[in-house]
N, C-alpha and C positions, 0 to 999 in steps of 0.2 A: 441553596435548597433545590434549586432546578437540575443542577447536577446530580445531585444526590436521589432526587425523582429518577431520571434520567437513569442511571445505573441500579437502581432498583428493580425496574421494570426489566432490565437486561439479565439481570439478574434471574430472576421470574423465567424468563422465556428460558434461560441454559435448564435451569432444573427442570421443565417442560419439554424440553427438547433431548432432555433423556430418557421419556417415558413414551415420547410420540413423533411422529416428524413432523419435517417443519408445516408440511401441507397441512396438516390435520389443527394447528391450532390456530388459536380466533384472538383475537382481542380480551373479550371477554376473559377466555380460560387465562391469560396475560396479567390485567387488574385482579382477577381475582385470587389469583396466585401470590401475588401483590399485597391485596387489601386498599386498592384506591379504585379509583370509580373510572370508568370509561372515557368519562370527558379530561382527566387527569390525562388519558394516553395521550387520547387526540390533540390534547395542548401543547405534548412534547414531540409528538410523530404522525405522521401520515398514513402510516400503516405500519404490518409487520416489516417489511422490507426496509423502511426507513428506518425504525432500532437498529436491524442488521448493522447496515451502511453506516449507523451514527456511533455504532459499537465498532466496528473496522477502523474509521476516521479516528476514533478514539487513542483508539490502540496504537493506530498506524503513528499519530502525532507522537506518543510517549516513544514508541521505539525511534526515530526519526531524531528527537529531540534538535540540540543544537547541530548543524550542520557547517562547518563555519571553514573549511578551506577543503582541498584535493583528498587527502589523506582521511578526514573523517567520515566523506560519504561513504567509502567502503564498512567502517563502522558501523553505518547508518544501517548501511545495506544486510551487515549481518543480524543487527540487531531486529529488525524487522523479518527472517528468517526463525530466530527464536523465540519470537513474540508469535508466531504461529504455529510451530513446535507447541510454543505453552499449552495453545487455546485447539489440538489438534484435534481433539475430541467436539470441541464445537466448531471446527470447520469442515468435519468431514461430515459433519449432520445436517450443517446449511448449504455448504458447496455445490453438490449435483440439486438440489432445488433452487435456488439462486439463480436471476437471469445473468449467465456472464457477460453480456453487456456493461452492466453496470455496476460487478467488481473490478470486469476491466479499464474503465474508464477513472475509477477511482483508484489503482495501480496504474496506470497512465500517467495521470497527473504527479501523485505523489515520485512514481520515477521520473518525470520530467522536471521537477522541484531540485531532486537531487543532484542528478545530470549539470541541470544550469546552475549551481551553486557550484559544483567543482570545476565547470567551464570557466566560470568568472575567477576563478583564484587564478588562473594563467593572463601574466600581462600580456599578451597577444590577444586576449577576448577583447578587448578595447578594440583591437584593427577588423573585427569580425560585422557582417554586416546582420540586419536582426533574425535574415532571413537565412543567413550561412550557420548562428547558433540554435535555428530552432529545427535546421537540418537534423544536423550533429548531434544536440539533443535525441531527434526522435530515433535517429538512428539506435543509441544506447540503451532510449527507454526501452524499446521494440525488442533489445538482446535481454534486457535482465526482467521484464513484465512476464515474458515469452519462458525464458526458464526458469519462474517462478512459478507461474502457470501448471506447467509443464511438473513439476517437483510438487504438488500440490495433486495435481491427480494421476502423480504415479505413487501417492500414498505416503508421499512426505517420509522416504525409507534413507535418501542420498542425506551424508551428514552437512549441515548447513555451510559450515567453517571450510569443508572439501569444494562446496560451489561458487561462495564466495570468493576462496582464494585463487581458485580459475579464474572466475570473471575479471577479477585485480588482474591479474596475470595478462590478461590481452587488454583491459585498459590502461592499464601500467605503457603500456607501447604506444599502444593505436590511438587513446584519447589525446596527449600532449601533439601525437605527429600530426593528428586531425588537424587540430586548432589553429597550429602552428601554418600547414599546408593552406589552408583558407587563409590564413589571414596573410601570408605571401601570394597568394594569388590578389588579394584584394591589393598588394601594393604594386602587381605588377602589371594592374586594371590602368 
């Protein structure tokens, strides 16, 4: 049920959010679009901002899904480009109002998720020390957050499948040589 709250309310605020920006609505206008009562919200979110984020997180997890060796996170990776294509219309309504602090921190994480899941399918991650794969890591995150970013407020016009396939294209190389390089320096420590 909490779910289904949950997505209501999100619900509520998209149709709201084509009639008005995002500054201009309240809680109130929220529930009442709704038909649940105020304390209804507050039991699910902390404010407008925290729907947002909990609507992202949402999304982000379904696109994302199973991650489960090298070859999927690119998957991943596109899939999470189309999953914002979908919703472009309610990103481009929330985005310039949103602190990007704290969508970047939540593409941060979720790219560093992906990142260390395809680090660990290389048997050399075992020789790596924690602080050699969260290098590496942030290194990647920092490349695909950054031109995700980047694709997002040049108006989301670049085909996703054309950015992805670049990005493959220099981790296809660089991420195995990375891993690899580290973790023969770690044996020649």
């Amino acid at each position: 049920m909490s779910q289904l709250t949950k997505h209501a309310l999100v619900d509520s605020f998209k149709k709201l959010l084509k009639k008005k920006p995002l500054k201009k609505i309240t809680v109130s206008d929220i529930t009442s679009e709704c038909g649940i009562n105020r304390m209804t919200f507050y039991y699910h979110f902390k404010d407008i901002y925290d729907l947002v984020e909990w609507e992202f997180s949402d999304k982000f997890r379904a696109a994302l899904g199973e991650i489960g060796n090298y070859d999927t996170w690119q998957r991943a990776y596109l899939q999470v480009y189309l999953m914002v294509l979908d919703e472009k219309d309610f990103i481009q309504r929330i985005f310039p109002s949103m602190e990007l602090s704290n969508i970047e921190k939540f593409l941060f994480k979720s790219a560093r998720e992906l990142i260390v899941r395809a680090i660990d399918t290389f048997p050399e991650s075992l020789q790596l020390s924690k602080e050699d794969k969260l290098f590496i890591s942030e290194f990647y995150q920092y490349a695909m957050v950054g031109t995700f970013l980047n694709w997002i407020s040049g108006g989301m016009t670049e085909d996703p499948v054309q950015i992805v396939d670049r990005f493959s294209l220099m981790a296809q190389g660089t991420l195995p040589r990375s891993i690899k390089q580290f973790a023969n320096k770690k044996t020649e420590e």
